[in-house]
Backbone bond lengths (Angstrom), bond angles and torsions (degrees), N, CA, C in turn:
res aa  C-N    CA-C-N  psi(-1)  N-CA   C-N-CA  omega(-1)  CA-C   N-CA-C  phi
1 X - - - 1.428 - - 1.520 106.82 -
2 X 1.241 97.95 156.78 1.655 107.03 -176.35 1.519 114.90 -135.42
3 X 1.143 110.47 120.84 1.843 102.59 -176.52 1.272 103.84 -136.17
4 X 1.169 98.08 149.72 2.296 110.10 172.48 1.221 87.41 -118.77
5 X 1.884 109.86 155.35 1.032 119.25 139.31 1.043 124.05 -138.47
6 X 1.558 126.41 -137.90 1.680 123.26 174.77 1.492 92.59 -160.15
7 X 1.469 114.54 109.38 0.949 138.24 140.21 1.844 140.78 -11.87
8 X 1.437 130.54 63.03 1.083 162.72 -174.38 2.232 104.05 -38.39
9 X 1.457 96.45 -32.19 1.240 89.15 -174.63 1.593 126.47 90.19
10 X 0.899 133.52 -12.07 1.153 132.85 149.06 1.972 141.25 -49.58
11 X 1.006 82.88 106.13 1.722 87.49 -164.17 1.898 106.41 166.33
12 X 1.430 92.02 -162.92 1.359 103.22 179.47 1.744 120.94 -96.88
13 X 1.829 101.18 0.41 1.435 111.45 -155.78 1.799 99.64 -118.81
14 X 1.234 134.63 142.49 1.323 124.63 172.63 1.268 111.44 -83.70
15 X 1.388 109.87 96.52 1.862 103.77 168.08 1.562 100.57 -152.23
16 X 1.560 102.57 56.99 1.419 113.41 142.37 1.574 112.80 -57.53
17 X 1.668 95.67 146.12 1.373 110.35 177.05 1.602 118.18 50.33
18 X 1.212 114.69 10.67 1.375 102.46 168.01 1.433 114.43 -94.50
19 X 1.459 110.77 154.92 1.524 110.32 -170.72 1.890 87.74 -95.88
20 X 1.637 108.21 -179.96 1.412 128.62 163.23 1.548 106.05 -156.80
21 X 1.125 123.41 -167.36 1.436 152.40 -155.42 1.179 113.58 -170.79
22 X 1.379 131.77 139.17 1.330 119.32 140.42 1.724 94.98 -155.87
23 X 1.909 110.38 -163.39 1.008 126.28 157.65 1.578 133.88 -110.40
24 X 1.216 105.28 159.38 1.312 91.56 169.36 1.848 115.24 179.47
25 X 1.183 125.72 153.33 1.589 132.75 -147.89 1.616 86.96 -133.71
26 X 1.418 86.22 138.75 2.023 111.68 -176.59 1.660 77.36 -136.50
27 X 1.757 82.28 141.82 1.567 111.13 164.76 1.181 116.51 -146.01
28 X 1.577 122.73 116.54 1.445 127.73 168.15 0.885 125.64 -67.54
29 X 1.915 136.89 165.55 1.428 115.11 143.74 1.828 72.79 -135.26
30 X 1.506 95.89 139.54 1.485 99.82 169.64 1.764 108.55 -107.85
31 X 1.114 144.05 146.20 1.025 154.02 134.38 1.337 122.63 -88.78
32 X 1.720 121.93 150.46 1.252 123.85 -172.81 1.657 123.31 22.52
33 X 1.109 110.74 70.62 1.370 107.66 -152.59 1.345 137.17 15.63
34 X 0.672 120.24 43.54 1.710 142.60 164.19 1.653 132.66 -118.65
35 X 1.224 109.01 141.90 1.625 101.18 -168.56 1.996 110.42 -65.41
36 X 0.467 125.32 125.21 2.111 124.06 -177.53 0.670 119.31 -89.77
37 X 2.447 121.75 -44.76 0.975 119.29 -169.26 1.406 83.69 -160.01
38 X 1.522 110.12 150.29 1.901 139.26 159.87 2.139 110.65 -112.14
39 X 1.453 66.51 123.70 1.756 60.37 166.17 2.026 89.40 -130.02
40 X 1.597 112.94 159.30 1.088 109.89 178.85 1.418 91.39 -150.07
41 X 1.402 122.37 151.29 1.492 154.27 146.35 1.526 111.78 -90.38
42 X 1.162 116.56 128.98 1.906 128.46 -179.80 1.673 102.46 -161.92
43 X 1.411 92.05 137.38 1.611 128.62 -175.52 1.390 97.61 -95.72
44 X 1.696 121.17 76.09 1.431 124.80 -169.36 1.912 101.62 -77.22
45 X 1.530 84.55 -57.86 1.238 83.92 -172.25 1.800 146.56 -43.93
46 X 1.529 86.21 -35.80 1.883 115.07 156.91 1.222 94.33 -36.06
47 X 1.426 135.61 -72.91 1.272 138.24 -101.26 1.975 71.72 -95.88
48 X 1.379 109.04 -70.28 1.388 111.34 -163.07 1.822 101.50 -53.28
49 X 1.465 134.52 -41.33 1.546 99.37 176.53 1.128 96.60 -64.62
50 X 1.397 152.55 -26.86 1.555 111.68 -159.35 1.496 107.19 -97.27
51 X 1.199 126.84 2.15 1.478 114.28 175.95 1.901 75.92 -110.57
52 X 0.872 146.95 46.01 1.705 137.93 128.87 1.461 98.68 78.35
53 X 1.197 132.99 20.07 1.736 127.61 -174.58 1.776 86.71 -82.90
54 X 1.130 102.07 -30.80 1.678 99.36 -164.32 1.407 113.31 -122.21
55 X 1.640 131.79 141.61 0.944 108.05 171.96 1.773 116.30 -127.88
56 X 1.117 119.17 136.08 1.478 110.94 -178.09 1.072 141.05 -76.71
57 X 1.715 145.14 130.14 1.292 122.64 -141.20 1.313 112.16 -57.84
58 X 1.601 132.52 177.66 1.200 121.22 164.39 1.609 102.28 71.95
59 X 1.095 139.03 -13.27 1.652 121.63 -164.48 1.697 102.80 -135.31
60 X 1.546 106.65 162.72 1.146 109.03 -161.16 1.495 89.02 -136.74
61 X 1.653 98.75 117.84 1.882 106.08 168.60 1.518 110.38 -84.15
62 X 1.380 104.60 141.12 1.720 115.28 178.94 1.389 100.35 -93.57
């Protein structure tokens, strides 16, 4: 799965109005019709250099 969003600003970090991207994979297992178990994969780190919470050596956030 693939999702963008835009960043609302809420928190301890300024990244109003900034957009991001990333990826990320959900896995169910349902039993008796009911959900049992989630497993998920997420590209956190993407998300924080590009809304600027983080910065990577060598690189410069705008």
């Amino acid at each position: 799965m693939s999702n963008s969003a835009k960043e609302i600003g809420k928190g301890n970090y300024s990244t109003a109005d900034k957009h991001f991207a990333a990826r990320q994979s959900h896995w169910f297992r349902v039993k008796g019709n009911k959900l049992a178990e989630h497993w998920a994969t997420r590209e956190d780190l993407p998300v924080l250099v590009q809304l600027g919470v983080i910065k990577l050596p060598g690189t410069q956030v705008v």
